[in-house]
Steps between C-alpha positions, in 0.01 A plus 500: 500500500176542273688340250612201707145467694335460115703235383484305777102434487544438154321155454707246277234397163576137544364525878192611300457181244618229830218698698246453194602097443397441859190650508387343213660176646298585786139569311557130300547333826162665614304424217639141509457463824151657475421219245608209644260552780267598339481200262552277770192622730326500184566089486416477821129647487470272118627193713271571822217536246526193350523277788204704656318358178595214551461459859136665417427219218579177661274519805236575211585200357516255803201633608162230479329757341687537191564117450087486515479578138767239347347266699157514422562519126560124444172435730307664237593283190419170636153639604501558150546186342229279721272773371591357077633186553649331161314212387578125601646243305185333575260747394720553187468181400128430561457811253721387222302154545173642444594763203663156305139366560349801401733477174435076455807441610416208745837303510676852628226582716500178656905508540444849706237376723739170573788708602316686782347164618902317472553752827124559592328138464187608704461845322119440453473821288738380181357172560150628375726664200643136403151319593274811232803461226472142500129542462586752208681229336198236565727275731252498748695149655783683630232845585344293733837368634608814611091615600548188759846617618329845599249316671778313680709802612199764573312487827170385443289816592674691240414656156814333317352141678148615394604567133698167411245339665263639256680449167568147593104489537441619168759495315606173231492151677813407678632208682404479876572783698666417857402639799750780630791339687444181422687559115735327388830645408477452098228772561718760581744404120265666292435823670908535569655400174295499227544754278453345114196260611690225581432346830858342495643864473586757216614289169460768185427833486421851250803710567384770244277594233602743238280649195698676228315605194702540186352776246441300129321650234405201379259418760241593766691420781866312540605403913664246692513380864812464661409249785717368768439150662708469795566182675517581925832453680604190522252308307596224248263525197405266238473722200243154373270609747464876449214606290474877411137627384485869336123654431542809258124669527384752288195750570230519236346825437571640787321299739524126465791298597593186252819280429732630281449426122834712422862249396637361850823380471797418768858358546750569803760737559704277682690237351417204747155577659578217780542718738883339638733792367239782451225648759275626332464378185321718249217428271425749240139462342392746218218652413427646128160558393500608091295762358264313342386110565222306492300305747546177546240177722429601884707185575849670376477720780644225826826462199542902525656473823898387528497208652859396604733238605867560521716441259192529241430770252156573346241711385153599546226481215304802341111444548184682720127470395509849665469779253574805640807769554765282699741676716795341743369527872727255692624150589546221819738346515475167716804256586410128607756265609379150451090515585574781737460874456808667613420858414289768268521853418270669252496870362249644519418339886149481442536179199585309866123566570326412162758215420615365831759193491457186539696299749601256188598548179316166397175606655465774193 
């Protein structure tokens, strides 16, 4: 019976490894299980998260108080800009005008002051500009042409009325002045197109003037003039009529100003110099002054300066009853076409006061 009894609670091995297989089987499914939730509850809280931020930003940025700052930046920068406002065309103009005065450069200056008055005819401030260059360039005609159309325009109580008043007063002799309003409209030509000192309108112009000295060892001093003679748009010119003049000066020891007694010659640069297939034509005039020379009468000194017509080539004489160190100080340049002046420039601009032009070439 023992015997029996014992092998019948005898447990079979393979019971054993079935029994071990499911409890593992069992532990996997735990831990799997165990992970799945706990992943997912971890997405949950991530998710939740996020759309709390979310829900938390957007009233944030709905909210008036937080679109306050975008919006007031742009107030700020146009607060800015009426503080420093760029400059006008206007005002740009009326201060290259004056600095080509400054410089001699009268035909420019005159072209700068014109353009403001083409869209601001009553501007009485460049009109004062045009009326004192004109004056510069001893036209005092077409000065007191534009002096009466301030008069005309400006109310008579005021400083601008008081002032052309006075330099029609005492200024050179003109024809009649008329009473303001009762002008006629040929007045108001001068003061509105004139630019080269002709009352018809611009003819002839200087474009450019440009010095270039060229280093010789054979002489004191070796330089030529590049100068441009424009005709204005649309103008038809009769090349018989123009009549370039070209003063070389020269200052003698140190202080006084004379004609030049250096060689003067010229010729053009462009082929034609009429003025139909070119604008501008250029005029070269030269300048060489030798070491040594001697002095010739007082009455070479009117040949010294390069008197030109176009189409012409010539030269200056040698001569100066001055004796003294010579050195190059500048030139004018004036263009006439027929009797009338049309323009001037001179470098340095203060030859414009000591040698101002004359309306005519023939009145020399």
């Amino acid at each position: 019976m023992r015997t029996l009894f014992s092998r019948a609670i005898q447990i079979d091995p393979s019971f054993h490894a079935a029994l071990g297989v499911i409890v593992i089987l069992a532990i996997a499914e735990v831990f799997f299980a165990t992970s799945y939730y706990v992943g997912r509850a971890r997405a949950n809280r991530v998710s939740a998260q996020a759309i709390t931020a979310t829900i938390a930003r957007a009233p944030a940025a709905s909210s008036p108080s937080a679109r306050a700052p975008a919006a007031a930046q742009p107030s700020v920068s146009p607060a800015a800009a009426v503080t420093s406002p760029a400059p006008s065309i206007v005002d740009q103009l009326l201060r290259d005008g004056k600095e080509f005065r400054e410089r001699g450069d009268t035909t420019n200056a005159l072209a700068r002051f014109q353009e403001v008055l083409d869209s601001e005819p009553d501007n009485t401030g460049v009109l004062q500009e045009m009326a004192q260059t004109y004056e510069s360039m001893q036209m005092f005609d077409r000065a007191n042409d534009v002096w009466r159309r301030i008069k005309q325009i400006s109310a008579a109580d005021s400083a601008t009325y008081a002032l052309a008043d006075r330099r029609l007063k005492v200024g050179v002799p003109a024809p009649p002045t008329v009473e303001p309003g009762g002008a006629p409209a040929e007045a108001d030509v001068p003061a509105r197109k004139d630019v080269g000192g002709n009352a018809d309108g611009p003819i002839m112009g200087i474009s450019d003037v440009k010095t270039k000295e060229t280093p010789d060892p054979e002489t004191e001093t070796n330089l030529a003039l590049e100068i441009g003679i424009k005709k204005q748009p649309g103008a038809v010119i009769d090349h018989n009529k123009v009549r370039i003049l070209v003063f070389l000066y020269d200052v003698v020891n140190d202080k006084d100003i004379k004609l030049t007694d250096a060689d003067v010659s010229n010729e053009w640069l462009t082929s034609k110099h009429d003025w139909s297939d070119t604008n501008p034509e250029v005029l070269l005039v030269r300048y060489v002054r030798a070491k040594t020379g001697g002095a010739l009468s007082e009455s070479s000194l009117s040949e010294a300066a390069a008197k030109v017509r176009p189409g012409q080539k010539g030269r200056g004489s040698k001569g100066s009853a001055d004796i003294g160190q010579r050195k190059y100080l500048g030139y004018i340049v004036r263009v006439y076409y027929g009797d009338d002046l049309q323009a001037v420039q001179a470098e340095p601009a203060r030859l414009l006061q000591q040698f101002p032009p004359l309306k005519s070439p023939s009145a020399r």
